[in-house]
N, C-alpha and C positions, 0 to 999 in steps of 0.2 A: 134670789135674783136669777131668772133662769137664761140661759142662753141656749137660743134661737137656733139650729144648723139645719141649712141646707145643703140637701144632699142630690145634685140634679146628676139622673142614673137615664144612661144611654147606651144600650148593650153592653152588660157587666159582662166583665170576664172573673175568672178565679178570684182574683187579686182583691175584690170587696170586701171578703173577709178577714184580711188583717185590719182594713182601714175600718172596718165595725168594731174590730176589735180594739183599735187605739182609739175609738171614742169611748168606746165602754170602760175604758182604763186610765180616761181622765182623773185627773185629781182635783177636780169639778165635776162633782156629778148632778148637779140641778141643770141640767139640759133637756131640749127637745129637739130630738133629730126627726125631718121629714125628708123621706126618700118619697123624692120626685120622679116617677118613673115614665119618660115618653118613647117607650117602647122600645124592640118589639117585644112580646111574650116570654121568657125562653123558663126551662129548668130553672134557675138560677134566681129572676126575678119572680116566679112561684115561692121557691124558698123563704127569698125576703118579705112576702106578704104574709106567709102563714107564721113565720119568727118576729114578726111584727108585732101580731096580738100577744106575744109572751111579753112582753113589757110596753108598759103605758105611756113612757118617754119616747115612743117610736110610733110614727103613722108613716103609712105605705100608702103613696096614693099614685092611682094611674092617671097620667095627664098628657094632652099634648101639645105640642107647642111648636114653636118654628125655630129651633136650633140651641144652642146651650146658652145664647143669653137671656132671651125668652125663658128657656125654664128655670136659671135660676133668680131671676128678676121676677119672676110670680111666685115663684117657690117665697120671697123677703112678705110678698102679700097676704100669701097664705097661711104663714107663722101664728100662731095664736099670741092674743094680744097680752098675755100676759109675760111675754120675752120682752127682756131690759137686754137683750145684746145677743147679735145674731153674727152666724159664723157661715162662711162655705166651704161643703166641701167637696172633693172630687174625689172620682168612685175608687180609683188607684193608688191614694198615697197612703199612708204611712204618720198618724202625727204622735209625735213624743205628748208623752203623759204630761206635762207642763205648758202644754197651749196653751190652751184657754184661762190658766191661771195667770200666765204671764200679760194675756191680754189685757185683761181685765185690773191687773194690777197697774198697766202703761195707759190703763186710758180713765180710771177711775179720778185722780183730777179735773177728769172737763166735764162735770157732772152738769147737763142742762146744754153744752155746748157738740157742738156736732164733732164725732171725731170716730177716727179711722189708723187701727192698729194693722199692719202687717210688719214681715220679717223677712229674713236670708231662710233659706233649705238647703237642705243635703240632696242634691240629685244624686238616684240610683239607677243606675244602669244596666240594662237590658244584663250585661255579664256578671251583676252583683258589685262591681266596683264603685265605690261613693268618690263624690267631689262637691264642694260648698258655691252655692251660686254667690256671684261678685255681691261685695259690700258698697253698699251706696254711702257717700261720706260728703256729699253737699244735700243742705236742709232741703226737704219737701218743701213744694210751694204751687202755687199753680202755671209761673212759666215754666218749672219743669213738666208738669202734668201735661201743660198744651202737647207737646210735643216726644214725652216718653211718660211709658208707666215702670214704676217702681214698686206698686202695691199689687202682687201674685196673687188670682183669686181666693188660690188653696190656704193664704195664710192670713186673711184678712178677717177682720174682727172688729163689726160697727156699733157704739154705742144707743143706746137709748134715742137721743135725737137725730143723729144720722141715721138709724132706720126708718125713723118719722120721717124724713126727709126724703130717702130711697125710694120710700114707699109713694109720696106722694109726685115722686118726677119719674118713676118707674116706665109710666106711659109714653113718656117722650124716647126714651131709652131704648124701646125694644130693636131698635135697627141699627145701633153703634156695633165697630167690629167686637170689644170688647167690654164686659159689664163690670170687670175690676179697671181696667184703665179710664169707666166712666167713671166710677164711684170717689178714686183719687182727683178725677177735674174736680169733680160736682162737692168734694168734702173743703177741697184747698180754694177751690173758689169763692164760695159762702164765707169764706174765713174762719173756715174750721180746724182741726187740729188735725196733725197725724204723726203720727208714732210708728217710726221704724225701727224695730227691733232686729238689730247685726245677728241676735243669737240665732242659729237656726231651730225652724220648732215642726219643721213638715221633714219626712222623705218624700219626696218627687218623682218617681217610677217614669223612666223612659223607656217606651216602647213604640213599634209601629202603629199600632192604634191611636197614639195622642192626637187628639186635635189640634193642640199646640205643643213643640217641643221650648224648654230650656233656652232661651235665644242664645244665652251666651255659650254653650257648648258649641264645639266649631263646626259641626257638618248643620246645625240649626245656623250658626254664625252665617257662615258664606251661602246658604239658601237664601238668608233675610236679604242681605247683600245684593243679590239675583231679582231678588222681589222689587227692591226698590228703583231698580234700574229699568223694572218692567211696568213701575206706578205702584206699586200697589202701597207704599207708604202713603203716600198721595190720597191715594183713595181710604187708606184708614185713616186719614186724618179729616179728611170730608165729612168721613160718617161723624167721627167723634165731635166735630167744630158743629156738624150739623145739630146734634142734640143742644147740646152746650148754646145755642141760639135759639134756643123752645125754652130753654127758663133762665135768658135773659135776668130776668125782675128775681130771681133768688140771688145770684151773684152780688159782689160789694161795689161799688161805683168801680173802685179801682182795678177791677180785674173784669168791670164791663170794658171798660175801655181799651185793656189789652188784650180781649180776646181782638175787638173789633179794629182794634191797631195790628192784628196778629194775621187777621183776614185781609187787611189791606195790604200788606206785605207779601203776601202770600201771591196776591193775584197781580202784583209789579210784571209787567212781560219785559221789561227792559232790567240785565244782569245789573246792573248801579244800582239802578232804583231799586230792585226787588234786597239785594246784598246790603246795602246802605239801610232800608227802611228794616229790615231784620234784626240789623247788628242794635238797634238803638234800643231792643225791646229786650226785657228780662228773661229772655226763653232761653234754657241751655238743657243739655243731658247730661247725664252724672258724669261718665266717663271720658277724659281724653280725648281718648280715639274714636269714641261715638259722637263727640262734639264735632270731629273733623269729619266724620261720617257725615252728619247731618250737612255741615256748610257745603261741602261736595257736591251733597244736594241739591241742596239751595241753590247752586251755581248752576246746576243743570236742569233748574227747575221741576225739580220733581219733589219737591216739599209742600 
């Protein structure tokens, strides 16, 4: 039963090969990793092409695309069809030898049923210092998904039918901010399963290159912070409500209707009306303080 990784590569630095190295140190070894490569040229992804041909579990292919969700959102279509369970991964991290096992063992009861395994990580720090990203401890669902993701690209792991499914709403997908906070709407929407595993199973490599850092580390913390007060929550939740209204007809009755209860909330310009139609709906974020984060919001309209 082989699992699927992608590996969507955007100017690698040094750091690739450790994270080559903890996939080849799986204790799963029937994989196929394809390193997706959209440029540009360098040393580095020369090497990865010609280490490529030494092992047949490894394609090297050069592609281009328009930014990391796109490549790794083609990267799920490109997977040879003989993957029962497809993994992402990022060119930076770090994953302990029991990923992929642990996956596969949290999602192996929804055999036919769409489901979607991620976990916590160990972020590592630019100085080599380790710390455990926050435990999420209220159930996955799709009013959390509306409004926060839970499911970290780098630790996600879709089975058999939620890849058939990836696959087939992919196209609608390519212009949401994030393609792991899509994948969490699109699996808990359909009424599918997800499995969040506390244990951590990635190191997270924080550096000035991330595209995204860690939200909950505090100099990412109070950036986000900054962000939202400037819209830009706003505007990721646009893109993501945007897709999520292109496959309609996949969703369960019950969570057509709170997206579109969720939209109408949203666009209340009167503070009662917008507060009042919100509170009645199942949407929450994991945490506390991100809950009062959000209603803040809400209140200032920028949700």
């Amino acid at each position: 039963m082989t699992v699927g990784i992608v590996l969507a590569l955007h100017k690698p630095q040094h750091w690739i090969e450790a994270q080559l190295q903890s996939i080849h140190g799986q204790s799963v070894s029937d994989w196929h990793l394809l390193i997706r490569d959209d440029g540009p040229v360098s040393e580095i992804t020369l090497k990865l092409r010609d280490d490529a041909v030494q092992d047949t579990r490894v394609t090297y292919a050069q592609r281009t695309s328009d930014g990391f969700v796109s490549n790794f959102l083609q990267g799920l279509m490109e997977l040879p069809e003989t993957c029962d369970w497809a993994a992402f991964s990022d060119q930076d991290d770090i994953w302990h030898p029991d990923k992929l096992a642990r996956a596969i063992a949290s999602l192996a009861p929804f055999d036919g049923r769409p489901a979607l395994y991620c976990s916590r990580r160990v972020i590592l720090k630019s100085d080599g210092r380790k710390s455990l990203s926050q435990v999420y401890r209220r159930a996955p669902s799709f009013g959390n998904a509306l409004i926060e993701n839970i499911a970290p690209g780098n630790t996600i792991v879709l089975n058999r039918a939620a890849l058939e499914l990836a696959r087939e709403t992919a196209g609608q997908a390519m212009q949401v901010f994030a393609h792991d906070w899509w994948l969490y709407q699109l699996i808990t929407g359909v009424g599918g399963a997800v499995q969040y595993d506390p244990a951590p199973t990635v190191e997270y490599r924080q550096h000035d290159a991330n595209l995204l850092g860690a939200g909950e580390q505090r100099r990412h913390w109070f950036g986000n912070k900054i962000k939202v007060m400037k819209g830009e929550y706003r505007r990721r939740l646009d893109l993501q409500t945007a897709a999520l209204k292109q496959v309609t007809s996949y969703l369960t009755p019950e969570n057509q209707k709170l997206l579109g209860d969720f939209e109408i909330a949203r666009k209340q310009t009167a503070l009662r009306a917008r507060m009042c139609a919100m509170s009645r709906l199942p949407v929450y974020r994991q945490a506390p303080a991100s809950q009062i984060t959000f209603k803040l919001a809400l209140g200032m309209n920028l949700v």
